[in-house]
C-alpha positions as CSV (number, residue, x, y, z in Angstrom):
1,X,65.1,47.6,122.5
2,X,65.6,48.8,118.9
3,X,69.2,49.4,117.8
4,X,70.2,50.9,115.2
5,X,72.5,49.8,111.9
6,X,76.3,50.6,111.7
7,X,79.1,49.5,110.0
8,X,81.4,46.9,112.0
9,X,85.0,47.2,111.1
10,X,85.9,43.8,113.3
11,X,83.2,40.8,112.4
12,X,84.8,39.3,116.0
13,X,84.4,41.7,118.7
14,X,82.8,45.3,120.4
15,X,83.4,47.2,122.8
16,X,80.0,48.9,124.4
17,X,81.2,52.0,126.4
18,X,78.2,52.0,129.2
19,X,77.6,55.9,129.7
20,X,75.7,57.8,132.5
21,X,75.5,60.7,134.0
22,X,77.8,63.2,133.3
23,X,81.5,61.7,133.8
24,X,84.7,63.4,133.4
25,X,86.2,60.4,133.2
26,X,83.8,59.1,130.0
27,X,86.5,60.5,127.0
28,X,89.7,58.7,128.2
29,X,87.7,55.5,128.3
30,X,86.7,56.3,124.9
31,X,90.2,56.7,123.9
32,X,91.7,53.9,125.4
33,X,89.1,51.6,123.7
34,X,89.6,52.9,120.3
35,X,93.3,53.2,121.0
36,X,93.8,49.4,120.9
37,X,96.9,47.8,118.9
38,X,93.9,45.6,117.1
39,X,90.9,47.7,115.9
40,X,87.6,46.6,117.0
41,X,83.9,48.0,117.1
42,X,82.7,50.5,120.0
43,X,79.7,52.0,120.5
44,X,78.2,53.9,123.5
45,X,75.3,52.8,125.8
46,X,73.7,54.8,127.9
47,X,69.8,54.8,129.7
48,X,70.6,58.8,130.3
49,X,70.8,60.6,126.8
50,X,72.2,63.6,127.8
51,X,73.6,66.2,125.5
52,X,77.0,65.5,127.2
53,X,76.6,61.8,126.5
54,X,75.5,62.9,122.5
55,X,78.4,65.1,121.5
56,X,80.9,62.9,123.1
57,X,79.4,60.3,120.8
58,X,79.5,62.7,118.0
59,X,83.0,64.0,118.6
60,X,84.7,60.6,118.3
61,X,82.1,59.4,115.9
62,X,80.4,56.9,117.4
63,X,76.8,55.4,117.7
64,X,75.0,56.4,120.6
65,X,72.6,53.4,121.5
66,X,70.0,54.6,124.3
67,X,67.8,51.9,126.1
68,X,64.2,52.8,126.2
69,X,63.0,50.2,128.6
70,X,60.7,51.9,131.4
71,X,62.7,49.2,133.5
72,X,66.2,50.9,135.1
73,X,69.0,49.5,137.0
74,X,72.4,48.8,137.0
75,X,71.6,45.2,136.0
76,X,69.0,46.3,132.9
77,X,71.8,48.5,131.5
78,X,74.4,45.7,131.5
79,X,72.1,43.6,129.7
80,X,71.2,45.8,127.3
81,X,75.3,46.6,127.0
82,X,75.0,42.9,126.1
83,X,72.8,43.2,123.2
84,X,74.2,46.0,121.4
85,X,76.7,44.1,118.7
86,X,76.0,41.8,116.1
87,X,79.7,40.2,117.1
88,X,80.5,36.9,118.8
89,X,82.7,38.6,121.9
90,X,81.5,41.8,123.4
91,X,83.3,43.8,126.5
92,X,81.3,46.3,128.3
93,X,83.4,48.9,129.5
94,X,82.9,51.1,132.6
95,X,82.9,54.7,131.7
96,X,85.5,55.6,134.6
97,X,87.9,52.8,133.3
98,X,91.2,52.9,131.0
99,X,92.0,49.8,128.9
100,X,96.0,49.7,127.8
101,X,96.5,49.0,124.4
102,X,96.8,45.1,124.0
103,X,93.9,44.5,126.0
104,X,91.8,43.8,123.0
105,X,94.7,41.7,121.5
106,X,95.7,39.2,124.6
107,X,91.8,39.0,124.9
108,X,91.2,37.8,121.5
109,X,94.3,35.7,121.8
110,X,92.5,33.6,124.7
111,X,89.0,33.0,123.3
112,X,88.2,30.6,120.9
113,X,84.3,28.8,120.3
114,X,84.5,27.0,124.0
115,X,85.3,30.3,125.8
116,X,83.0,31.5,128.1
117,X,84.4,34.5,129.1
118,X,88.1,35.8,129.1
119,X,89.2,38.0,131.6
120,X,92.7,39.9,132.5
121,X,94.2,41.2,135.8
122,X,93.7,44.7,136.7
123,X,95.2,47.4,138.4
124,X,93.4,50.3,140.3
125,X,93.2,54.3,139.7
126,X,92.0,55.6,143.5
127,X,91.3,59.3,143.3
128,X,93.5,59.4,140.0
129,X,96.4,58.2,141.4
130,X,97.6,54.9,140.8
131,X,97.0,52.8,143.3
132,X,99.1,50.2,145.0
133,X,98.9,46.5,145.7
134,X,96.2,46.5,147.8
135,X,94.9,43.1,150.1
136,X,92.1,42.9,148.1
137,X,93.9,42.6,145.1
138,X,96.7,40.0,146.5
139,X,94.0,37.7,147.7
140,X,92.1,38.4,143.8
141,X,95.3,37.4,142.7
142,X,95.7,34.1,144.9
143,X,92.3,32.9,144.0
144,X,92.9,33.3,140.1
145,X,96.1,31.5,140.4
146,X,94.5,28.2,139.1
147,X,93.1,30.0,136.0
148,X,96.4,30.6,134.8
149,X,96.5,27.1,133.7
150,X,94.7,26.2,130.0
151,X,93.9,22.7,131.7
152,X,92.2,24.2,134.4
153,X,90.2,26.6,132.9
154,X,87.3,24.4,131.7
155,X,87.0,22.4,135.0
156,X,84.1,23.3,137.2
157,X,85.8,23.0,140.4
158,X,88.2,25.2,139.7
159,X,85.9,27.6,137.9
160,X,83.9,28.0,141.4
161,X,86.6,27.4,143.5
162,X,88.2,31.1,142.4
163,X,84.7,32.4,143.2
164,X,84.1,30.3,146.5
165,X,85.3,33.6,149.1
166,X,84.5,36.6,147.0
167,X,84.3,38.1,143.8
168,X,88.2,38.1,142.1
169,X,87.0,38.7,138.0
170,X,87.2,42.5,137.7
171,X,83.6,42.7,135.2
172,X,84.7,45.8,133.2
173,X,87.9,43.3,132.3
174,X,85.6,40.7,131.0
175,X,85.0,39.9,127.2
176,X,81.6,37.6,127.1
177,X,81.5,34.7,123.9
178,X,78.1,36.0,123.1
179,X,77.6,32.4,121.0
180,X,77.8,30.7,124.4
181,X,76.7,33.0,127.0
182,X,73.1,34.4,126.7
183,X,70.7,36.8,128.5
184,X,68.9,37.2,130.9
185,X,72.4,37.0,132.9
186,X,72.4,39.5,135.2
187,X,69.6,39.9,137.7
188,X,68.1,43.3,139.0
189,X,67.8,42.5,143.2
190,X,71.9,42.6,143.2
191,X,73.5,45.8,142.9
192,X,77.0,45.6,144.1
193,X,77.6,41.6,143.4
194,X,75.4,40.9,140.3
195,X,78.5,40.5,138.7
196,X,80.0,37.9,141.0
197,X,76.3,36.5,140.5
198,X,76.8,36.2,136.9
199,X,80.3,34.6,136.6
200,X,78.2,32.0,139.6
201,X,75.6,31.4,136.7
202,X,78.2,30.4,134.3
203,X,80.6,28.1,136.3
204,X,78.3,25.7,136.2
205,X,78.1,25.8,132.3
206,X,80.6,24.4,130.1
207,X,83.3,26.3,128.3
208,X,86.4,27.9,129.8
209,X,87.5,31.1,132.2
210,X,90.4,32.0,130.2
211,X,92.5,34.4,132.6
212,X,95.2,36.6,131.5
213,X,97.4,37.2,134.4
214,X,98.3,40.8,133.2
215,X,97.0,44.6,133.8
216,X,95.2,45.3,131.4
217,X,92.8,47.7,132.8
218,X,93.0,50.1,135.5
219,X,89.3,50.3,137.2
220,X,88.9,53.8,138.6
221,X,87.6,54.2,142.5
222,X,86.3,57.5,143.2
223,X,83.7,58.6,146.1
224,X,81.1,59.1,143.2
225,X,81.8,55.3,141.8
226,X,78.5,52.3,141.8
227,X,80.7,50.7,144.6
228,X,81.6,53.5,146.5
229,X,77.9,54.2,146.6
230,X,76.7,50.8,147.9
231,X,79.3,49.9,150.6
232,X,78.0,53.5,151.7
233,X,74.6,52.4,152.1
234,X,75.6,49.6,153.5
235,X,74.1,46.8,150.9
236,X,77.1,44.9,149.8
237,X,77.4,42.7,152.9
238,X,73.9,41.2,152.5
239,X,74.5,40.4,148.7
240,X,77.8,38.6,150.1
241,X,76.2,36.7,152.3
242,X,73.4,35.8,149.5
243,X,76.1,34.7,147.4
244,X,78.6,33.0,149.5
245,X,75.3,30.8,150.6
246,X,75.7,29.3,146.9
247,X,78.8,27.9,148.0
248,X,78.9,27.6,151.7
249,X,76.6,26.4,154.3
250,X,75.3,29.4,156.4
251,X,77.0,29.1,159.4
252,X,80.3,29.1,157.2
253,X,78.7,31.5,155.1
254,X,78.2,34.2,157.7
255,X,81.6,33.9,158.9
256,X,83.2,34.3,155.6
257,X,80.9,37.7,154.9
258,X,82.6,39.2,158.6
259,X,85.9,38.4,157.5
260,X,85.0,40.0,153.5
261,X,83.6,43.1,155.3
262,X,86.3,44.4,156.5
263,X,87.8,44.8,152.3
264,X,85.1,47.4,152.2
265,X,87.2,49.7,154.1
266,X,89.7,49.8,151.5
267,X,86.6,51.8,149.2
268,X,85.6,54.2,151.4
């Protein structure tokens, strides 16, 4: 993985806009990442150079970083993602997602040197439209409730706790501490939870989950969307039962991944 040399406007943070395939969705992620009330760094990603993927880069005047690897995969690319800035915090944002305006600055606000990872509350775009409270999201919002608390945030109970019945840290949300969180950190035989796998990994490390209980981003579900994709090919319940198995014993484990497949209907 060679990158290449630009100039970094913000010594503290980038955002690395991951980009495949041929999204219509790609320029107002752009936009809303270099439309932030502090300026910061952003570059594109992408595994799929693409002429598409190239003049968007050029248009807004940004370096186009493409991974080489011969090995693909969701997780590859967001490691990769990781690894292209020379700053100490680094967000990967989703190509489908919009970021409002003080993410960067309430994100920034939260992380110091014992940060982990800082993370905000997020609302959701379904087939463009703005979507509405949603179970999912209330029972996200219960489980991140102890988060909100500075004295909490460093614990590891309450760091796995949050993560004990499901996945509530939205990953495109998430601003890594690069000086404290290191690669490899997602693994490739997860595709829908190697996220939730991640933030697993690094509960049991110290440093903090800083939460900020606010929308920040809106995370876009379409019929063409990673998730959308694996719920339809009927994967995600056997990574949930994988990964509520680090918490639970089976018997409890399996009952918890019947109750959490029924959320999978709110995707589809």
């Amino acid at each position: 993985m060679q990158l290449n040399k630009f100039a970094y406007i913000n010594k503290k943070h980038t955002f690395v806009v991951l980009a495949y395939g041929k999204s219509q969705y790609l320029e107002e992620c752009i936009k809303s990442v270099l439309e932030q009330s502090i300026k910061g760094n952003v570059v594109i990603a992408t595994s799929t150079r693409s002429s598409f993927i190239e003049n968007m880069a050029r248009k807004y005047g940004l370096e186009l970083i493409e991974n080489t690897d011969s090995e693909k995969g969701i997780a590859q690319d967001f490691e990769f993602a990781l690894l292209c800035s020379k700053t100490d915090f680094v967000t990967i944002a989703h190509q489908d997602d919009i970021y409002e305006k003080s993410y960067l600055e309430n994100v920034l606000g939260k992380m110091d040197e014992t940060t982990l990872i800082a993370f905000t509350d997020y609302a959701e775009i379904r087939n463009d439209k703005e979507g509405a409270i949603n179970l999912n999201l209330f029972i996200k919002n219960i489980l991140l409730f102890p988060l909100k608390f500075k004295m909490l945030q460093k614990r590891r109970f309450f760091k796995r706790a949050c993560l004990a019945v499901g996945n509530p840290i939205c990953c495109p949300s998430v601003t890594f501490n690069r000086q404290l969180v290191t690669v490899p950190l997602f693994i490739s035989n997860f595709r829908s939870n190697m996220d939730w796998n991640a933030w697993e990994k690094l509960s049991n490390n110290k440093g903090a989950f800083s939460y900020v209980p606010k929308k920040l981003l809106w995370h876009r579900i379409h019929e063409d969307s990673t998730t959308s994709e694996i719920i339809n090919e009927n994967k995600r319940s056997a990574e949930d039962y994988e990964m509520l198995k680090l918490f639970w014993p089976q018997p409890i484990a399996k009952m918890i991944t019947k109750i959490y497949k029924n959320s999978e209907k709110n995707n589809r």
